[in-house]
C-alpha positions in Angstrom: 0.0 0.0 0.0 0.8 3.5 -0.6 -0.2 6.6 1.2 -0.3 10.1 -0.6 -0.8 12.6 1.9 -1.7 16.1 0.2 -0.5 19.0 2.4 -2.8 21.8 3.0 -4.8 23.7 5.3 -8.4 22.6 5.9 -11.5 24.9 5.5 -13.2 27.2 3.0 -11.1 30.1 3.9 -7.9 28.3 2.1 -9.7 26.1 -0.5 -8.1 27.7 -3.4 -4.9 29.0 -1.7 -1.6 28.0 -3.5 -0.7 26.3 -0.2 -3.1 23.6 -0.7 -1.6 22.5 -4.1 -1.3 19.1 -2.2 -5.0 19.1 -1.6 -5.7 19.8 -4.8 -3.4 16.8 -6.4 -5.2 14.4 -4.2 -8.4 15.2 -5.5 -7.6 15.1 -8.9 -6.1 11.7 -8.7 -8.7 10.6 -7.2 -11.2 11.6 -9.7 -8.5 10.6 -13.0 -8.0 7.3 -11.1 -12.3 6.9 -9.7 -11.5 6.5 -5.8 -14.2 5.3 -3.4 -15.9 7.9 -1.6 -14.1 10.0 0.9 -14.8 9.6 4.6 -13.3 11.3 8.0 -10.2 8.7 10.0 -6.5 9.4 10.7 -7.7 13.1 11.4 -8.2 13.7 7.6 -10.2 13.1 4.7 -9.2 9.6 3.1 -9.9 7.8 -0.1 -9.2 4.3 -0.8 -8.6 2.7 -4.8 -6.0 1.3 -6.6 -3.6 2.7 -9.6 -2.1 -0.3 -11.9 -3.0 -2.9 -9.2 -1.1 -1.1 -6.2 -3.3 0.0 -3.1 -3.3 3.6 -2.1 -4.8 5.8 0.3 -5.6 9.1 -0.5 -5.5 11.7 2.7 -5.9 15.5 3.2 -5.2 16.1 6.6 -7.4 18.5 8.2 -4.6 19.8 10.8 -2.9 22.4 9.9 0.3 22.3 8.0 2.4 23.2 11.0 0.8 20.7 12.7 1.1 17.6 10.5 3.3 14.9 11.7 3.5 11.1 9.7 6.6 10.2 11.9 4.9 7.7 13.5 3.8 5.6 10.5 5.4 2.6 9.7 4.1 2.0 6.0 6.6 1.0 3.8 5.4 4.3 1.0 4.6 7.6 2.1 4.3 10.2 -1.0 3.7 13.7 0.7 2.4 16.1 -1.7 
């Protein structure tokens, strides 16, 4: 499995801020690529489909950029956007 986080900051206020260019790559693999439907876990927004036959998992976290922190994952991918 691989994760691809896409940095941003969450809320309507920054939705089309150049700071969320990682949001914004998220959702449009996930709409080239058809991704189930997002949900709320891992404080973020998370997707879950598969590109070539590799699992990923699409995730906007909803902290704020200075906040985000993925050192405690032990996956073997993490793509941050």
């Amino acid at each position: 499995m691989i994760i691809i986080a896409g940095l941003g900051n969450p809320g309507p206020k920054y939705e089309k801020n150049r700071h969320n260019i990682g949001f914004m790559a998220v959702d449009e693999i996930a709409g080239r690529w058809r991704f189930g439907p997002s949900r709320a876990k891992f404080q973020s927004i998370v997707a879950d489909g598969e590109i070539e036959g590799t699992k990923i998992l699409l995730m906007k976290p909803q902290t704020y950029m200075n906040a985000v922190s993925y050192t405690h994952l032990t996956l073997p991918t993490i793509l941050l956007v």
